[in-house]
C-alpha positions as CSV (number, residue, x, y, z in Angstrom):
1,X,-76.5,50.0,-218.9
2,X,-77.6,48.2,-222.3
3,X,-77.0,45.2,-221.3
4,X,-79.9,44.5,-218.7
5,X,-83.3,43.3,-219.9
6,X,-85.7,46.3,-220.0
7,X,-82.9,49.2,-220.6
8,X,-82.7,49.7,-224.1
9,X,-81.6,46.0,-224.8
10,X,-81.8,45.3,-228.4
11,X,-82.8,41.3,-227.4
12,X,-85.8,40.2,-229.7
13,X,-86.9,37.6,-226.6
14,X,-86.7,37.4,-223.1
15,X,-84.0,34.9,-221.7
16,X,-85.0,31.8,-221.2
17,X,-86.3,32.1,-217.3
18,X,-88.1,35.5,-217.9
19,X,-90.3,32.8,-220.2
20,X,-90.8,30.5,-218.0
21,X,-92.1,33.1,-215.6
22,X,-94.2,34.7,-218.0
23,X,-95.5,31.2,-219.1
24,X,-95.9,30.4,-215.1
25,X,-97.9,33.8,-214.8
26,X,-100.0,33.4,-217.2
27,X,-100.9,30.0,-216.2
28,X,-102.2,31.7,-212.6
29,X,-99.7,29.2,-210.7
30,X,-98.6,30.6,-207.4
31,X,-95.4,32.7,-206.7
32,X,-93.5,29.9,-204.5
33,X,-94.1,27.8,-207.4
34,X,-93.3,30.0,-210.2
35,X,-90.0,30.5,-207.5
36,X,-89.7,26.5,-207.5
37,X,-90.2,25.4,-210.9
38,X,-87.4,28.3,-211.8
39,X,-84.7,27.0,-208.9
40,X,-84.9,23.3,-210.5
41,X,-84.8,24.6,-214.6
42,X,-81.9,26.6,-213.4
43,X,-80.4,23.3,-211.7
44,X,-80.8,21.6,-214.7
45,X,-79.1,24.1,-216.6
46,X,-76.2,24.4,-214.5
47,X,-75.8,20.3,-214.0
48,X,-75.6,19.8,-217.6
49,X,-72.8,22.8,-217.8
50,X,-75.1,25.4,-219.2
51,X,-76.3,24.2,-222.5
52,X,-79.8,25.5,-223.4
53,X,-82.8,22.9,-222.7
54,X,-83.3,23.3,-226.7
55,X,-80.4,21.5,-227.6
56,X,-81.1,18.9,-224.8
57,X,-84.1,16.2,-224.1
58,X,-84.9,13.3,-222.3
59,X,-81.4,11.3,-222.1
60,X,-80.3,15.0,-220.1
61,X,-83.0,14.7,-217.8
62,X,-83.0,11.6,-217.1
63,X,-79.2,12.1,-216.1
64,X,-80.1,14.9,-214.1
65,X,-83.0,13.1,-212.1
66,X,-80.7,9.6,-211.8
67,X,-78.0,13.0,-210.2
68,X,-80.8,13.7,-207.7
69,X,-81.4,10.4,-206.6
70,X,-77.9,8.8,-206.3
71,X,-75.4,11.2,-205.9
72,X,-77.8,14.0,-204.0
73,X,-80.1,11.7,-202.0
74,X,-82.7,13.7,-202.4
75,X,-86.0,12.9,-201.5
76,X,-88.6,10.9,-204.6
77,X,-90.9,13.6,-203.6
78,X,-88.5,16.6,-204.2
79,X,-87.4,14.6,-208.0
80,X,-91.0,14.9,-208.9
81,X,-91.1,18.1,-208.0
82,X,-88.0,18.5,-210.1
83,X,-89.5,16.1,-213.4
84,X,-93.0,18.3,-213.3
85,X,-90.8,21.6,-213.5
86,X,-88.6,19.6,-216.3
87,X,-92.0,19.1,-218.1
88,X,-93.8,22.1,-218.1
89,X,-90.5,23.8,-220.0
90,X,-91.0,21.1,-222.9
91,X,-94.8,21.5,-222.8
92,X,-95.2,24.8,-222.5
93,X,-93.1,25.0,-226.0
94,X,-90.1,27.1,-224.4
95,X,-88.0,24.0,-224.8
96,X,-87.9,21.7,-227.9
97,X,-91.2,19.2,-227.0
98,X,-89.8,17.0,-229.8
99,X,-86.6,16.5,-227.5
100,X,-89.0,14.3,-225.0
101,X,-88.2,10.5,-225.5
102,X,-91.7,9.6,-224.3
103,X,-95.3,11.0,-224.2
104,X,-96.4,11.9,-220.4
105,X,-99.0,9.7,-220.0
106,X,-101.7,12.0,-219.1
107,X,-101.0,13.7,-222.2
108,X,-101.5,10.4,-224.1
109,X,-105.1,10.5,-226.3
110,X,-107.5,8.2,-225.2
111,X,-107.3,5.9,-227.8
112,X,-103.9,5.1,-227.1
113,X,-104.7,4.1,-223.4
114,X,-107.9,2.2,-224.8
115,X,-106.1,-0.9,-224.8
116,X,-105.5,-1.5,-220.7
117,X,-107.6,-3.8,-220.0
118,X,-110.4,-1.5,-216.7
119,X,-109.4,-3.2,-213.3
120,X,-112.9,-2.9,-211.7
């Protein structure tokens, strides 16, 4: 069948997921998350009716995490869960990283964070 990835498929680049594993392998993360991280890209996906996370950004996942919380009741820990996955696809550079409304702030440079004033 030349359809299938691996059979004589003329595709230039994995789909979308096959990167993410990859990038998730390479990384050394473990298989349940590797399995995680994939489940709640694919959810994303299908919430906003398959687009490709390229063409979307922060305004799309902040809908889909507001989804999670009102309309799904799921748990704040499982939405994390769900925001780091949503993160690592922009960082990792599989997604458009200039789609992101705001800088994580661990990814912020020093200097930027300079101005808080130290609580101790």
């Amino acid at each position: 069948m030349l359809g299938r990835m691996g059979e004589g498929s003329p595709r230039a680049e994995p789909r979308l997921l096959d990167q993410v594993r990859q990038a998730i392998r390479v990384r050394h993360y473990s298989y349940r998350s590797e399995q995680q991280n994939v489940a709640w890209i694919r959810r994303y996906i299908h919430f906003h009716d398959c687009r490709h996370p390229r063409s979307m950004g922060g305004p799309e996942i902040s809908a889909f995490l507001t989804h999670l919380a009102s309309d799904r009741n799921v748990a704040a820990a499982a939405q994390n869960q769900a925001l780091a996955a949503l993160l690592f696809l922009y960082k990792s550079g599989i997604g458009d990283r200039t789609a992101l409304a705001r800088p994580d702030r661990a990814l912020q440079a020093p200097e930027a964070r300079a101005g808080r004033a130290d609580p101790c």
